[in-house]
N, C-alpha and C positions, 0 to 999 in steps of 0.2 A: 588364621587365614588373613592375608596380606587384602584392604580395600584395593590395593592397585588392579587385584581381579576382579573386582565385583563391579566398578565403576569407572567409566571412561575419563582421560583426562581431560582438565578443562583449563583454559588460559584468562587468566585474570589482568588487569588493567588496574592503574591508578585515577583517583580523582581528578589530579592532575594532567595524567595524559589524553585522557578524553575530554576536561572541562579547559583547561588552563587553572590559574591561580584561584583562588579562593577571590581575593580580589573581583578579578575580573569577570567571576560566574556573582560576582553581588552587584558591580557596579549593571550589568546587563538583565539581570532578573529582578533584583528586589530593590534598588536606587530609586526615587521617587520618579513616575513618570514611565518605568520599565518595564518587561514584561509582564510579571506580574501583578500590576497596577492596571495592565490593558486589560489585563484575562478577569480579572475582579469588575471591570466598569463596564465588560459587556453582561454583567449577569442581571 
């Protein structure tokens, strides 16, 4: 039996097409100062 019947398709995405580069999801989140540094100093 073929999964193609049993389960709907689903459309997948890259890291990259949703984040941008590697880079640039570190310099914005985990870089001293950045998001993640906000979210930790309001706890």
């Amino acid at each position: 039996m073929s999964q193609s019947n049993t389960y709907p398709a689903v459309s997948s995405v890259t890291f990259t097409q949703k984040l941008g580069s590697w880079a640039a999801v570190q310099k914005a989140h985990f870089a001293d100062g950045a998001l993640y540094d906000q979210i930790v100093a309001r706890k």
